[in-house]
C-alpha positions in Angstrom: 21.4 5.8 5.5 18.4 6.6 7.6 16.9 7.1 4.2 13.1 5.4 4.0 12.1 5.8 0.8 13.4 2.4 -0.7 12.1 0.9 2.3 9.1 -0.8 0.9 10.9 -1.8 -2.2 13.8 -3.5 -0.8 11.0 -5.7 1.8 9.1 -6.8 -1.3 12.4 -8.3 -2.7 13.6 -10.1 0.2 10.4 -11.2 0.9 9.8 -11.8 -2.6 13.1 -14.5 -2.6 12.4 -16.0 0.9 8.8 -17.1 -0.9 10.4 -19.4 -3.0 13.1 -20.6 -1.0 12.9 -24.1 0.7 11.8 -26.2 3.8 16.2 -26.5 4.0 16.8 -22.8 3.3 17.8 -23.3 -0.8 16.6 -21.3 -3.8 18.6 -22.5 -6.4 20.1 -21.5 -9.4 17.5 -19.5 -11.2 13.5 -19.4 -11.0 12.3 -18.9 -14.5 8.7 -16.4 -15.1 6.7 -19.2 -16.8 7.8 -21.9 -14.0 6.8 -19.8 -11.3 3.4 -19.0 -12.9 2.4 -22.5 -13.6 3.5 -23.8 -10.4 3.0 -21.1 -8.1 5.0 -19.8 -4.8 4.3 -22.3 -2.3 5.2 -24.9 -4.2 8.7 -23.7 -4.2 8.5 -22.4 -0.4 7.5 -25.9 0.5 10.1 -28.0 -1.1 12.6 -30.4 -0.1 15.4 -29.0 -2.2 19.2 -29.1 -1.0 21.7 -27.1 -3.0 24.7 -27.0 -1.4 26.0 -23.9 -4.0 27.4 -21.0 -1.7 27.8 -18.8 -5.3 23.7 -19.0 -5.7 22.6 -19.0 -2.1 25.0 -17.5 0.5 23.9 -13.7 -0.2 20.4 -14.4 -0.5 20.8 -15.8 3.5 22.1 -12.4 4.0 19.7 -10.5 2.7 17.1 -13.0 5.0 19.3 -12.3 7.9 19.6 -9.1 7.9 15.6 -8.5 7.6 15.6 -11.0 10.4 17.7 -8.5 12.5 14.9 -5.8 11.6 11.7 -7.7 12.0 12.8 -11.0 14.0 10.6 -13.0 12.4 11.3 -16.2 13.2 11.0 -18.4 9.7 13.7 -16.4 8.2 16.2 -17.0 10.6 15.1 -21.1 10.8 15.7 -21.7 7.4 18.7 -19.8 6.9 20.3 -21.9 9.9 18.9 -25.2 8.3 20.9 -24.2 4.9 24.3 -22.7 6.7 24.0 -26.0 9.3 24.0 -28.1 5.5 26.5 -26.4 3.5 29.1 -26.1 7.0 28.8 -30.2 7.4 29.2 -30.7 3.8 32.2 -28.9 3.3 33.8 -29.3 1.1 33.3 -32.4 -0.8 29.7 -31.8 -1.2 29.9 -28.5 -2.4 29.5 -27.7 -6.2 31.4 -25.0 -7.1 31.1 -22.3 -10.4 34.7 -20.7 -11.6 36.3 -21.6 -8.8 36.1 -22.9 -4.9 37.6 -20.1 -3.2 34.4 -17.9 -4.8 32.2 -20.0 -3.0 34.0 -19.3 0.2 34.4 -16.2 -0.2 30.4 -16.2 -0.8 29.8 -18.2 2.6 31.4 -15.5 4.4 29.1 -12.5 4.6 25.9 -14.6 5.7 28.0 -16.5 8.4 29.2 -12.9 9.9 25.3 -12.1 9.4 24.6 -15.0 11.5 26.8 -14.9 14.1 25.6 -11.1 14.5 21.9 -12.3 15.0 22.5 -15.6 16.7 25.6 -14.8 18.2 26.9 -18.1 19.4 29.6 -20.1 20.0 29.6 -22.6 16.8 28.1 -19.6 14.4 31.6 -18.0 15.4 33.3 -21.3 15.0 32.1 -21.6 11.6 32.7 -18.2 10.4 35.9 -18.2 11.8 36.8 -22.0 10.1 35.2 -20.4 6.9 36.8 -17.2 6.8 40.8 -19.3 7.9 39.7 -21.5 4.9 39.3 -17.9 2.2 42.7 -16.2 3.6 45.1 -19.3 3.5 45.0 -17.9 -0.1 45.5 -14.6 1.0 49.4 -13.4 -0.4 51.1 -10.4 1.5 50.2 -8.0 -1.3 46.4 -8.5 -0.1 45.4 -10.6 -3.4 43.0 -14.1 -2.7 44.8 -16.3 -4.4 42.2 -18.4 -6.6 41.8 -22.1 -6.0 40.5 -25.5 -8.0 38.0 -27.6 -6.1 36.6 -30.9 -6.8 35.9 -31.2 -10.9 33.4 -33.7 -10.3 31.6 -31.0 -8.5 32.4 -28.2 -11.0 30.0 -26.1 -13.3 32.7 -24.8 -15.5 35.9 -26.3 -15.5 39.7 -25.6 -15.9 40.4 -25.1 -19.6 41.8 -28.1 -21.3 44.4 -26.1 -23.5 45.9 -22.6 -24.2 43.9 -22.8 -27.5 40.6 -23.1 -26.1 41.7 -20.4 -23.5 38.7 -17.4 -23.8 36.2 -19.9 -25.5 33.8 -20.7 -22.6 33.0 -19.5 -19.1 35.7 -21.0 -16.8 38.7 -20.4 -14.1 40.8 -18.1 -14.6 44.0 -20.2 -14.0 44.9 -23.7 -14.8 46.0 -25.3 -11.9 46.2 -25.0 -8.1 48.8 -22.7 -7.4 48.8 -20.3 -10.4 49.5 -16.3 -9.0 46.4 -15.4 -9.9 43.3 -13.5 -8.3 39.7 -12.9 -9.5 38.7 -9.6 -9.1 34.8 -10.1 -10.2 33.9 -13.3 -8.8 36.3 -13.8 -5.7 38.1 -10.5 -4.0 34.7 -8.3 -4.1 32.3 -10.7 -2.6 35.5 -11.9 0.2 35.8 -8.1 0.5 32.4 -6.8 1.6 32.1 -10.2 3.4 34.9 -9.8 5.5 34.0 -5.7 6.3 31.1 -7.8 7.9 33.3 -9.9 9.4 35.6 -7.4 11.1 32.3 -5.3 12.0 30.5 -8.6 13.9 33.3 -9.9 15.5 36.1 -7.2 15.9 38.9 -9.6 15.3 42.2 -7.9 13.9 43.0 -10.9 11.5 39.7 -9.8 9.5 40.4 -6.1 9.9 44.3 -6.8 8.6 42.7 -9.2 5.7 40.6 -6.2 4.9 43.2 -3.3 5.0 45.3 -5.5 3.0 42.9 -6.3 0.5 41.8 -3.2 0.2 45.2 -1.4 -0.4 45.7 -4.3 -2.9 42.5 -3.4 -4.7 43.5 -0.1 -4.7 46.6 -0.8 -6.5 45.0 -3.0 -8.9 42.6 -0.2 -10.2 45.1 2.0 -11.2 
C-alpha cells in the first residue's frame, strides 16, 4: 500500500516466527511464553521437528516467502522448501488434519503460489497446480468448496458420533464424505485468498474462474 509505517512491525513478527521454526521448516502447533523462556529461541530454530499440519504451518511459509521475495535471504527460502518438499511427498496419508482435509489444502495453497512466485520452477508449479486440482474437485458450480473427511487416524477433531452430541465439541461440520456442505471460516476464506495468489503467480484461467465463482458464491452467502 506503499505505506511504511508498519514496516518495522510486521519484520519483527515474521522474523520473530522464522526464529523458532525448525532445521525442516515446522513450527508447530503453538509455542507457549514460559516454554520459550526456559528454553530459549535456538533451541527451537535448531530442532529436528516434522509436522506435517498444513492448518498450523502453510501461512507461516507464506509470510517467510514473501519476506524472502523482499530481502532474499537465503535461510528463509531453504527451510520453507525443506517443509513444502515434506508435506508434498507425504500427501496425503501423512498428513494430520484439524476439522477437515480439504482446510488443509486449502491452507497449502497460498504458500505453494508464494513459492512458485519466488522459485519459479517447473515442479513448484507442478505441485501447486496438483494441490490446487486436489481443493477444486470439491468445488460445485455454485462456487461452494465442498468439505471433505480425511484419514481419522490422522484427525484432531473428528466427525461427530451422533445428532445428539451434534454442537458439543470442536469438529466437522458434516458427517460423512459427500454431505452439501461448505465451511466458510476454516475452508472457503483461506482457498480464497490462496487461489487470488494463485491466479496472480500463474495467470491460469482455471484459478481465475475458481475465484470469480467463489467469490460470487461468497457474495451470495453473506446476504
Amino acid at each position: 500500500m506503499n505505506n511504511p509505517k508498519w514496516d518495522k512491525q510486521i519484520v519483527e513478527g515474521i522474523v520473530g516466527n522464522f526464529r523458532t521454526t525448525g532445521l525442516n521448516g515446522f513450527r508447530g502447533q503453538n509455542i507457549l511464553e514460559p516454554d520459550l523462556q526456559k528454553r530459549g529461541w535456538k533451541s527451537y530454530y535448531n530442532a529436528d521437528l516434522v509436522n506435517l499440519h498444513a492448518h498450523f504451518e502453510a501461512w507461516n511459509w507464506a509470510c517467510y516467502l514473501w519476506l524472502y521475495n523482499q530481502t532474499h535471504y537465503q535461510p528463509l527460502l531453504e527451510r520453507v522448501k525443506r517443509g513444502i518438499t515434506m508435506m508434498m511427498e507425504g500427501y496425503p496419508e501423512q498428513w494430520s488434519w484439524t476439522n477437515g482435509i480439504q482446510q488443509e489444502r486449502a491452507r497449502m495453497i497460498l504458500p505453494l503460489a508464494w513459492l512458485y512466485r519466488v522459485a519459479p520452477t517447473e515442479e513448484h508449479l507442478d505441485w501447486l497446480h496438483f494441490m490446487t486440482n486436489e481443493l477444486l474437485r470439491n468445488q460445485v458450480p455454485c462456487g461452494g468448496i465442498r468439505e471433505e473427511l480425511g484419514d481419522e487416524s490422522k484427525v484432531f477433531f473428528g466427525r461427530t458420533p451422533s445428532n445428539a452430541e451434534y454442537g458439543n465439541n470442536e469438529a466437522p461440520l458434516i458427517f460423512d464424505n459427500g454431505d452439501p456442505v461448505a465451511d466458510m471460516l476454516y475452508t472457503t476464506n483461506f482457498a480464497f485468498v490462496g487461489l487470488c495468489e494463485a491466479a496472480k503467480a500463474t495467470q491460469d484461467t482455471t484459478y481465475i474462474k475458481a475465484v470469480n465463482q467463489m467469490r460470487d458464491f461468497n457474495s451470495y452467502s453473506s446476504t
